[in-house]
N, C-alpha and C positions, 0 to 999 in steps of 0.2 A: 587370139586371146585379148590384146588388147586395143583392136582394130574399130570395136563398137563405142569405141570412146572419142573415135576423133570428134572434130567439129561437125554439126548434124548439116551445117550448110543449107540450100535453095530448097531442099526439101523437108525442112523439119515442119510441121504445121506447131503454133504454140496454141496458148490457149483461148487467146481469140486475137484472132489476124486484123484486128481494128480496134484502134484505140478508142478509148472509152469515150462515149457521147461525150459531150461536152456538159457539167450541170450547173449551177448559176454561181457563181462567184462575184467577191466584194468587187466595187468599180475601184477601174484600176488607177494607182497612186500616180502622181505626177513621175514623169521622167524625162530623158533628155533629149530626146533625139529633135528633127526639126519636120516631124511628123504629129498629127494632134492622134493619140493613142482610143481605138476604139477601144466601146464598153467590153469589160470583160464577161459581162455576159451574154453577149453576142457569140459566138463560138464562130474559129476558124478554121477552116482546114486544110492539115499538112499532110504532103506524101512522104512518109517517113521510111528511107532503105535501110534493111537489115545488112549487113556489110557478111556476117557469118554468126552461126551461132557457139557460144564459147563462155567460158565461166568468168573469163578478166573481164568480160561487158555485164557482167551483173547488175549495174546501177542502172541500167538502159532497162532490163525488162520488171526490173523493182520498181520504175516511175513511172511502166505500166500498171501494174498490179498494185500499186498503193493510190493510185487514182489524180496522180500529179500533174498530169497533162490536162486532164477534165478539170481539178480546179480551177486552172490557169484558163481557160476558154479554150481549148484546142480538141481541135478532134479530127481525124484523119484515117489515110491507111497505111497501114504498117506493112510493107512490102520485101521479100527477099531479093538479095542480088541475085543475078545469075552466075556470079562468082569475083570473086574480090579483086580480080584486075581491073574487074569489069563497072566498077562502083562507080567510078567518078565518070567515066565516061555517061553512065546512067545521067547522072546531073547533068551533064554537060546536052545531053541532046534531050532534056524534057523527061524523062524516065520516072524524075522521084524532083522534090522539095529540097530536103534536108535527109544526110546520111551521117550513119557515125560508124565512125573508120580512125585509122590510123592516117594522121598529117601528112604519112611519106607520101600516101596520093596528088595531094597535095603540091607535093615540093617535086615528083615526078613530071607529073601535069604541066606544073609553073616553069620548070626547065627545058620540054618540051615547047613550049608556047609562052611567056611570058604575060600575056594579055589574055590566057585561059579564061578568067576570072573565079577559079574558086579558092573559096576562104573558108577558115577554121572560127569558128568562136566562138566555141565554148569548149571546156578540158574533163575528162572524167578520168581517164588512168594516167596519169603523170609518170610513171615508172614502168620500165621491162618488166611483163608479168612472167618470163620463162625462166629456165632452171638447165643448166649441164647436171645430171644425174651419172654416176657410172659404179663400177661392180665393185662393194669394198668400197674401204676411205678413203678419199682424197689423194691425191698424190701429192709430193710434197715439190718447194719449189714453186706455187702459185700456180699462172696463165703456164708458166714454162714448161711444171709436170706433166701438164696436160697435152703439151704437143708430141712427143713418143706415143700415143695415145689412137686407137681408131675411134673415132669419136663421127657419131650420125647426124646429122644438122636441119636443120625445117625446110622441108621444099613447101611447103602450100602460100608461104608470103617469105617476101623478102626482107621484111625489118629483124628479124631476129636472128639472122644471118649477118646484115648487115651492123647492126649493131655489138654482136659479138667479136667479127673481128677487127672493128674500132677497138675494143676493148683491146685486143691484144697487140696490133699497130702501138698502141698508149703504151702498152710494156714494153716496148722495145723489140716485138718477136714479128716473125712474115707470117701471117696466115696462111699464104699459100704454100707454104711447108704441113700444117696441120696435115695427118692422115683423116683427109674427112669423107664420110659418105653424104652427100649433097643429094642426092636423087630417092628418096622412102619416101611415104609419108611418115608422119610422127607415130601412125600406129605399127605399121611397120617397122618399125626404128625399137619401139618399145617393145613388141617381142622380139627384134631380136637382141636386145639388150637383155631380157628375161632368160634369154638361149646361149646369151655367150657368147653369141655369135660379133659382136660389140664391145669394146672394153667405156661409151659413155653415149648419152643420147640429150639434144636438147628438145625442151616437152615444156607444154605449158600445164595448168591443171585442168582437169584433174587427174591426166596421165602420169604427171608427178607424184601425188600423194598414193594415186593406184600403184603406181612401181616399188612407192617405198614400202608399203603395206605387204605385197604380194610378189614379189620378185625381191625385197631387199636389196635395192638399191639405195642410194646414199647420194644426197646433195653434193655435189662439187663448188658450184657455182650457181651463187643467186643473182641474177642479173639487176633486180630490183636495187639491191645494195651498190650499183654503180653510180648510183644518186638521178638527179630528174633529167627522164628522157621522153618527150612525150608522146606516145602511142596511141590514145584513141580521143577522138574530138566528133562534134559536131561542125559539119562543112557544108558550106553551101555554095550559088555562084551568087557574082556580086549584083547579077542581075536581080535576083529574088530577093537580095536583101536591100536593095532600093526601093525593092517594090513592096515585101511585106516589114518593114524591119520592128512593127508591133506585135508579130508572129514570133517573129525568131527570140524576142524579149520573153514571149509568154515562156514559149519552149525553154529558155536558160533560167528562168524561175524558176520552172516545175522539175528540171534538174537540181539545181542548187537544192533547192526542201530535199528532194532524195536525197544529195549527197548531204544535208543538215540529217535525216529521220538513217543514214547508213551509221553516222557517224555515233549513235547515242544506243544505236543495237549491236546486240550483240549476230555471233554469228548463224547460229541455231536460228534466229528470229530472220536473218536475212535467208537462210537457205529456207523456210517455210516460206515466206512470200516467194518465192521465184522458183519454187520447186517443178511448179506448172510448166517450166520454160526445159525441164529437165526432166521428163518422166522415166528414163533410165538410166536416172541414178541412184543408188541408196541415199536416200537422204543425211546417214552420219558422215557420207566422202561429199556431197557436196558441201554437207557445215566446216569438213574438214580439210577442202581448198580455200573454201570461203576464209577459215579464220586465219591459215598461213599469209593468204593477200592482205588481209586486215592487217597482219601484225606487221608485215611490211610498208606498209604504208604506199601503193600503190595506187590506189583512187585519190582524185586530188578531194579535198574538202572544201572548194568550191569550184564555179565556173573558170578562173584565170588561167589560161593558157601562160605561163612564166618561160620569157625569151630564153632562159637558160636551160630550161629539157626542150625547146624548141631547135636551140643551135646545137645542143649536141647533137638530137636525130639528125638533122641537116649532114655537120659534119661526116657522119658516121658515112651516109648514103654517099657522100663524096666521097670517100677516103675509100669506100667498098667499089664506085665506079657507077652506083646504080644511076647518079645523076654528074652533072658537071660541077654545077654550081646551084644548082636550085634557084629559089627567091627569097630575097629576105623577111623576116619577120615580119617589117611593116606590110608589105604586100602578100603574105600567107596567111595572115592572122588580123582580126578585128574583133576588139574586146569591150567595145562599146557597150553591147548587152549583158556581157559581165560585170564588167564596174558598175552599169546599175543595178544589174541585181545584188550585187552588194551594198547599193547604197541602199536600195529599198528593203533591204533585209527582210522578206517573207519568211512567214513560219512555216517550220517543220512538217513535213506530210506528218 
């Protein structure tokens, strides 16, 4: 039932697997770096990896389709991963340019090898985009009602696993008491939360808003509301941003306008531009993930990756075992390109 929902993944074709030519844009404002910044109308190009396809990445294929990248002089190929372990490794051996993913790769990498060299810098979803959903209201009691509970949990990635039972660690309670099913996928989880077979499932959207629509299920837990954790970035190695760092400026421009032209639409307007990136959905459930994310505020409203959803994901991924210690902030993140694009302040796609 609700299997055709997962993430379309290595195999989804969008609607065009190359980013827009490049077409001539203003020359570009002075900025800071200790590089002299080519014409922006010159066009460069980047290999841009698809990490997976999913409705919390919406800003990423809205700065396709509203033509954000090609303002900025950039034009390249948009390419999928062969699967989300598998992302960073991509960069690390030539695979791709710039990927947008989640940090934990990141802080996985950096723990593994300290000297990996890849960095995060730029931020688009600030906030856990998933949801504990289960049968009926809430239990009462908090994190606590919830552990009496069989409750299905995300196998396709680890942050939302991880980060969930930080949350309950924070309460006082053992995760590993949870009756939890750890091995579904999230479509599997969601029919059998549909079947009963489940008394709660964790689901990003628009498994969410499908379940509550069609199964009547009910919100337990919006992970969003744990405040800034950050989840998905643009990453690169430090090698290529030595070497293009007027690229990777153009690329957090052309984001920032998105997330300025996200922030002044509504949701209906966002789910038509990006509908192309979703041809089997009805368009009112995708307005209708779309406008729950919005009203939580999970896209950040500009490029700044903030050391505060930085350390929490950190923590979390420790506290879960995924990593040791990871690497700090300074050495995970470089925000150079963001602060100038906030100083240059470009206008709105």
């Amino acid at each position: 039932m609700f299997n055709h929902l997962q993430e379309r993944g290595a195999n989804c074709q969008d609607p065009g697997n190359r980013l827009p030519r490049a077409g001539v844009a203003a020359p570009a404002p002075a900025h800071y770096f200790d590089v002299h910044p080519r014409d922006r109308r010159i066009p460069v190009a980047i290999t841009l990896i698809e990490n997976f396809r999913a409705v919390f990445y919406a800003p990423f294929y809205a700065a396709f389709v509203l033509g954000a990248y090609a303002a900025e002089g950039v034009e390249g190929d948009q390419r999928p991963s062969s699967g989300p372990a598998e992302t960073a490794k991509a960069l690390l051996t030539g695979g791709g340019d710039v990927v947008w993913g989640g940090p934990m790769r990141v802080l996985v990498a950096g723990d593994a090898d300290p000297d990996c060299g890849l960095v995060s810098f730029c931020e688009i979803v600030e906030r856990d985009p998933f949801f504990i959903l289960g049968r009926g209201p809430a239990p009462g009691g908090g994190f606590g009602g919830i552990m009496d509970k069989k409750v299905a949990t995300v196998r396709e990635v680890p942050t939302p696993w991880m980060c969930f039972q930080d949350d309950l660690r924070r309460a006082g309670l053992d995760p590993d008491a949870l009756d939890r099913i750890p091995d579904r996928s999230m479509g599997e989880n969601a029919d059998a939360l549909a079947a009963g077979e489940v008394d709660a499932v964790q689901v990003f959207q628009p498994l969410a808003e499908n379940l509550i629509e069609e199964a009547g299920a009910r919100i337990w837990y919006t992970a969003a509301e744990r405040g800034l954790t950050s989840y998905t970035v643009f990453s690169t190695t430090r090698a290529f941003m030595a070497r293009e760092p007027d690229s990777l400026l153009r690329m957090t421009r052309a984001m920032y306008r998105t997330q300025k032209w996200i922030a002044a639409h509504s949701a209906e307007d966002f789910a038509e531009c990006i509908s192309g990136y979703f041809p089997d959905m009805p368009p009112e459930a995708l307005a209708r993930s779309l406008d729950r994310y919005l009203k939580l505020g999970i896209w950040n409203r500009t490029p700044i990756l903030k050391r505060e959803g930085f350390d929490r994901l950190r923590a979390a991924c420790i506290s879960g075992g995924l990593i040791r210690e990871g690497i700090p902030y300074e050495v995970a993140v470089d925000m150079r390109f963001a602060e100038t694009a906030l100083r240059e302040d470009p206008d709105s796609m």
